[in-house]
PLY file of the C-alpha trace (Angstrom):
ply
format ascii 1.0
element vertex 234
property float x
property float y
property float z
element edge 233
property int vertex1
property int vertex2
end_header
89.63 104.46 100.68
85.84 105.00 100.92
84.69 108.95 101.18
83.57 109.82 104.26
81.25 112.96 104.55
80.80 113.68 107.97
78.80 116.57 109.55
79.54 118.22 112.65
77.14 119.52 114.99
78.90 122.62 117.08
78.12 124.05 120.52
76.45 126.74 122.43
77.85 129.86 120.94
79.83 128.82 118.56
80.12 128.62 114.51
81.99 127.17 111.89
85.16 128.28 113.41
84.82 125.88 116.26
86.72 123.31 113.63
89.14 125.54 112.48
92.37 124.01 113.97
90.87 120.52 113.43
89.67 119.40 109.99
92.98 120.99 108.01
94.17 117.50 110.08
91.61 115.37 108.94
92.66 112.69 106.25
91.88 113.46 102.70
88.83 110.70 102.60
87.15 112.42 105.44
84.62 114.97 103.83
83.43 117.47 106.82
80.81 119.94 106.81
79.75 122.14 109.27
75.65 122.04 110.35
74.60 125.87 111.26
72.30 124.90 114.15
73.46 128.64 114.78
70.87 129.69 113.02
67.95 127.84 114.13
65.11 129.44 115.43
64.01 126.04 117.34
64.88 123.14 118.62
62.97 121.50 116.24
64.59 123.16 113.30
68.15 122.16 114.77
67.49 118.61 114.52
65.66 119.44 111.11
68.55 120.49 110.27
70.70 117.67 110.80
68.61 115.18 108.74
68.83 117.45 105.76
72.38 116.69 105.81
71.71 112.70 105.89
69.62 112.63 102.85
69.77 108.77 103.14
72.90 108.28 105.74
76.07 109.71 107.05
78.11 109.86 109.48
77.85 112.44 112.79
79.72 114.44 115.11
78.54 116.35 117.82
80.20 118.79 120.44
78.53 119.79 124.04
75.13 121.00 123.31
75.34 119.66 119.59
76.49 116.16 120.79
73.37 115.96 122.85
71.38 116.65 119.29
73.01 114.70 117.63
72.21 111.38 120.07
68.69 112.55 120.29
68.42 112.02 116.48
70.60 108.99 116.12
68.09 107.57 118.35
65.20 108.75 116.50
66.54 107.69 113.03
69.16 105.02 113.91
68.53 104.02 110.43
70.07 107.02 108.90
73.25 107.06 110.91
76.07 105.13 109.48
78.31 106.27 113.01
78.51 108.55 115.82
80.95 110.64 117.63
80.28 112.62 120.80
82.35 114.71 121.75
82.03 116.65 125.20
79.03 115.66 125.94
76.48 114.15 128.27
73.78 111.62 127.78
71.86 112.19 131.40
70.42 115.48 130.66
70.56 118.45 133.10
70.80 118.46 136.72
69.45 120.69 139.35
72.27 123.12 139.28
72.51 122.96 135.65
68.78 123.74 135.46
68.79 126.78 137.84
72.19 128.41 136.39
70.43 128.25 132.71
67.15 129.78 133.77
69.48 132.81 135.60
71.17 133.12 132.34
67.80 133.39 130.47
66.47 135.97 132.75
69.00 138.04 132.41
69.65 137.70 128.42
66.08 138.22 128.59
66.56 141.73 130.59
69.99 143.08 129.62
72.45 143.72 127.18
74.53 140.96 126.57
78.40 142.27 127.91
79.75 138.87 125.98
81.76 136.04 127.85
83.63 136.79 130.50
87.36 136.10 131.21
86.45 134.17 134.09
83.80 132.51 132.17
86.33 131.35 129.43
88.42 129.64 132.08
85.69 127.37 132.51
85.17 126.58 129.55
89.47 126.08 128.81
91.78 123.76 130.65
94.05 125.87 132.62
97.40 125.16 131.07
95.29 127.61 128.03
94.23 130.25 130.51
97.26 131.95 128.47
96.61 131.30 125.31
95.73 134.29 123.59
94.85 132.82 120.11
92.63 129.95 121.92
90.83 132.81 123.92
90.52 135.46 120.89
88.64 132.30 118.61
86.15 131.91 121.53
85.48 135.48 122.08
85.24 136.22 118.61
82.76 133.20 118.11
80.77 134.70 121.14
80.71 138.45 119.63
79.49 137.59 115.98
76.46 135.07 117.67
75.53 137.77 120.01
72.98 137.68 123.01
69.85 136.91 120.90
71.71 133.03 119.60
72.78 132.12 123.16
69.50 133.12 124.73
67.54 131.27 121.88
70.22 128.31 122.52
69.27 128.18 126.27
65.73 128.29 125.77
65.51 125.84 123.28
68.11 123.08 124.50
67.72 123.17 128.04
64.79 120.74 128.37
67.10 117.57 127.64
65.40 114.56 128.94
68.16 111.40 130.49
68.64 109.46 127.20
70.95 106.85 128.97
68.33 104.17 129.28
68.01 104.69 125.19
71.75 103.81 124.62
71.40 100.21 124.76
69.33 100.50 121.09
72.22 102.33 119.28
73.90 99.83 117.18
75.80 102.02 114.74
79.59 102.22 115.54
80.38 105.24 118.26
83.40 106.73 119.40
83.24 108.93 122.75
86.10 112.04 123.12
86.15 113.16 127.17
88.46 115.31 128.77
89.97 115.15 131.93
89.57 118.63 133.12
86.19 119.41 131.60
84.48 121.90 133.87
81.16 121.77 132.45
80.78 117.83 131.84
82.61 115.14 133.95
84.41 112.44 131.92
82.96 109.84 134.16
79.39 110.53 132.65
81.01 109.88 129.26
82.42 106.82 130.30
79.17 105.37 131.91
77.76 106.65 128.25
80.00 104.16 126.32
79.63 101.20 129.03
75.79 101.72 128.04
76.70 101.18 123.99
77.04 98.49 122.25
79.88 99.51 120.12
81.07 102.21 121.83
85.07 102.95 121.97
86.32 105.61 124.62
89.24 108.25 124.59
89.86 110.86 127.28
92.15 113.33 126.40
95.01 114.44 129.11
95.16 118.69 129.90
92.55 119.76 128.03
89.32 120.92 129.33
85.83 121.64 127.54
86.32 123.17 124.24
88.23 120.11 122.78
88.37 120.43 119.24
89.83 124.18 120.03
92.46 122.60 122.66
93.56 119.34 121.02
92.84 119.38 117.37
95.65 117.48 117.02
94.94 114.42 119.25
91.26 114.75 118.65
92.19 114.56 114.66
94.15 111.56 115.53
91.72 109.80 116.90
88.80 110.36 114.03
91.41 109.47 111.69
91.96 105.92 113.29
88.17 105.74 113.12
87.55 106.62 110.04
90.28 104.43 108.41
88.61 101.21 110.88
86.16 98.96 109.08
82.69 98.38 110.51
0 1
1 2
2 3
3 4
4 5
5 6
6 7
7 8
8 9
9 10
10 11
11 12
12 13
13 14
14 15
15 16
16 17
17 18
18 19
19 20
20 21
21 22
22 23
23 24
24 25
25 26
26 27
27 28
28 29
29 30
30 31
31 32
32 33
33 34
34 35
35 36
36 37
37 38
38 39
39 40
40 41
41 42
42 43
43 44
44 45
45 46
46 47
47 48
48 49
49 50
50 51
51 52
52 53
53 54
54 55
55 56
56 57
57 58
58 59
59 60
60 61
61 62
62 63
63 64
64 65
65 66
66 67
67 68
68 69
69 70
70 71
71 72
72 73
73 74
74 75
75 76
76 77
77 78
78 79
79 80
80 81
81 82
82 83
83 84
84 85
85 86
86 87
87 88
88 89
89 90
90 91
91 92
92 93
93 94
94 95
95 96
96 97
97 98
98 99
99 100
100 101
101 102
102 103
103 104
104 105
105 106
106 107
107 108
108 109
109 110
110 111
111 112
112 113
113 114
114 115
115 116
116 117
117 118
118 119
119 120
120 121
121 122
122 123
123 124
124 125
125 126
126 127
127 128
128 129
129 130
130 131
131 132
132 133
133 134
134 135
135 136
136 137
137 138
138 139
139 140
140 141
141 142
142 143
143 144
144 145
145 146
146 147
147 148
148 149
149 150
150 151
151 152
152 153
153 154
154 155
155 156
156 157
157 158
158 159
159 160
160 161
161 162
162 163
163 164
164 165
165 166
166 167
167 168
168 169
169 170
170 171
171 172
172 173
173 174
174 175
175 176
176 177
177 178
178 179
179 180
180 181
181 182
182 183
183 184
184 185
185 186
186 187
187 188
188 189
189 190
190 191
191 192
192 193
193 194
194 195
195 196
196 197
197 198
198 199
199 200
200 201
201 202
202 203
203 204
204 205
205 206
206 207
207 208
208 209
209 210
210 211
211 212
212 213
213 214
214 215
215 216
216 217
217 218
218 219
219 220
220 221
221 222
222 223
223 224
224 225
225 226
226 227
227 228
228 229
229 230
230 231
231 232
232 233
């Protein structure tokens, strides 16, 4: 079977341990590597970033923030993306609330200490058959701590301006499979479905009791599914 390399593009806040629990499930052709847009000091470096690890093509995998990345340069360099997976993530940019809850954030990274995430900002983050799950909670917390306040107000600065790329979907023809999840807090499953009714080869999964941080809360069914995608011809 034909090696796939595939780079994955994490979220706000979080590292290479996002993929932890998932890519010890991946099959042995599929070759992942995780992009540290972590350490980016732009916007512009992020996506930088992301071509340097499609020297000619590849395939891509984005989560939340990093999904959104991800489609902005697939639609820049459609011609260096062999296919596309977004995970958690929405193609219609911001909305008002959205807007005015980031620019409180940044004013206060901006003034204060960060105190790290909250418990009662991990629920919404978590579906809330996990608000118990100790191990799930201590991998997002510990992401959190080792970024630090400086990364996640850097993050919101620099990836808050995201422009409604729906109208662009219709020009994607690479292959592109689209991971929701029912209970998703932050983005609604509907937007992702609208996303792959927009694509021309899009297929759609959304995953049952799981909320945001999907490749922490269902590596197993999330694994599953890039398997069957990866193994697919086309």
């Amino acid at each position: 079977m034909k090696l796939q390399r595939l780079a994955m593009v994490p979220g706000t806040q979080c590292n290479n341990r996002l993929w932890e629990r998932l890519t010890p499930l991946l099959r042995a052709h599929i070759k992942p590597s995780h992009i540290a847009i972590e350490q980016c000091a732009t916007r512009a470096h992020m996506l930088e970033k992301i071509g340097d690890e499609l020297p000619s093509s590849g395939h891509l995998l984005g989560f939340s923030m990093g999904g959104y990345l991800t489609l902005e340069y697939a639609l820049a360099h459609p011609e260096r993306v062999d296919s596309l997976v977004l995970i958690a993530c929405s193609a219609f940019g911001l909305n008002k609330g959205e807007k005015l809850a980031r620019n409180t954030m940044r004013n206060f990274l901006k003034a204060n200490t960060y105190p790290g995430m909250s418990p009662r900002r991990i629920q919404q983050f978590i579906g809330s058959n996990r608000w118990q799950d100790k191990a799930l909670i201590e991998v997002i917390k510990a992401m959190d701590k080792t970024l630090g306040g400086a990364t996640l107000l850097n993050q919101v600065q620099e990836t808050s301006d995201r422009e409604d790329l729906s109208a662009r979907l219709c020009s994607l023809t690479c292959r592109v499979l689209i991971i929701a999840a029912r209970d998703d807090q932050q983005v609604a499953w509907q937007d992702l479905k609208r996303m792959a009714e927009l694509l021309p080869d899009a297929q759609l999964t959304v995953l049952n009791d799981c909320g945001h941080m999907v490749p922490l809360e269902q590596p197993e069914a999330l694994a599953e599914r890039l398997n069957l995608f990866y193994s697919a011809k086309g």
